[in-house]
C-alpha distance (Angstrom), angle and dihedral (degrees) to the residues before:
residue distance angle dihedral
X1 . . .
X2 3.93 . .
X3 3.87 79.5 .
X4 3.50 92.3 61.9
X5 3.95 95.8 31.4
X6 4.28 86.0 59.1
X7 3.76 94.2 53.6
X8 3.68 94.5 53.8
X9 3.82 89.2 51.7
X10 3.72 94.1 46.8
X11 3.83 90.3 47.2
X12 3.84 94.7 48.2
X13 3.46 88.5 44.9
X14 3.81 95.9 54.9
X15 3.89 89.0 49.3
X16 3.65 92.8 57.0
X17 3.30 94.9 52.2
X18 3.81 102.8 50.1
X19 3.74 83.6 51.0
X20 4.14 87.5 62.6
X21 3.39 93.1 50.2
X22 3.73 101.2 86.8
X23 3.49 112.3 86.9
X24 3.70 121.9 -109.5
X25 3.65 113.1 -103.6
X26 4.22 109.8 -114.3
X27 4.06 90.7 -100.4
X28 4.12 92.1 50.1
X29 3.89 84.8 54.3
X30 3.26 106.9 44.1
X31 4.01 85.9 46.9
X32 3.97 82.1 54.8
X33 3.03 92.1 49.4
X34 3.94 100.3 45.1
X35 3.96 89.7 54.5
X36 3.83 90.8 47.9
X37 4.33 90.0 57.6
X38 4.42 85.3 43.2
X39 3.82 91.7 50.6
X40 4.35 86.9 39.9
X41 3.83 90.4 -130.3
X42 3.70 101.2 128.6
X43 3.96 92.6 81.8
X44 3.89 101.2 -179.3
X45 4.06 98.8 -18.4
X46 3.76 108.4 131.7
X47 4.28 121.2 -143.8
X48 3.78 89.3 -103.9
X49 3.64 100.3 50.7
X50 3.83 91.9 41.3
X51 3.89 84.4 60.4
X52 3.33 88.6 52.6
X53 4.03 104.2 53.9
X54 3.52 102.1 20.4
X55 3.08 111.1 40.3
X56 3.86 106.1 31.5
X57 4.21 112.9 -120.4
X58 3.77 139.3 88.9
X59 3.84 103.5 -76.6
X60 3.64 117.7 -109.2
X61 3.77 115.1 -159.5
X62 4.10 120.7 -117.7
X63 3.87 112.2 -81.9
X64 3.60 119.1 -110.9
X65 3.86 111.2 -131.8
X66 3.76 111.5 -125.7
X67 3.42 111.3 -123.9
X68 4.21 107.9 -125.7
């Protein structure tokens, strides 16, 4: 029974994981990333590297508006 009862864990554990592995799209991260500076939980952790772990994709630094 614990046999069976460690499978199940280790299956529903792999599912949830594939499921993370998509990316987040740019909005979902900077959203993320938005509630983690509200809640003050993003100590020293820069835009570029929060791209990076959090949210899955190359970083791509903040776009400068062009001044027209």
């Amino acid at each position: 029974m614990m046999t069976r009862s460690l499978v199940i864990v280790a299956a529903l554990s792999l599912c949830a994981t594939s499921a993370r592995a998509a990316p987040l799209s740019m909005e979902e991260c900077k959203a993320k990333y938005k509630a983690a500076q509200a809640a003050k939980t993003l100590g020293s952790v820069t835009w570029v590297s929060f791209q990076e772990t959090k949210c899955g994709h190359a970083p791509q630094p903040p776009q400068r508006k062009s001044k027209k």
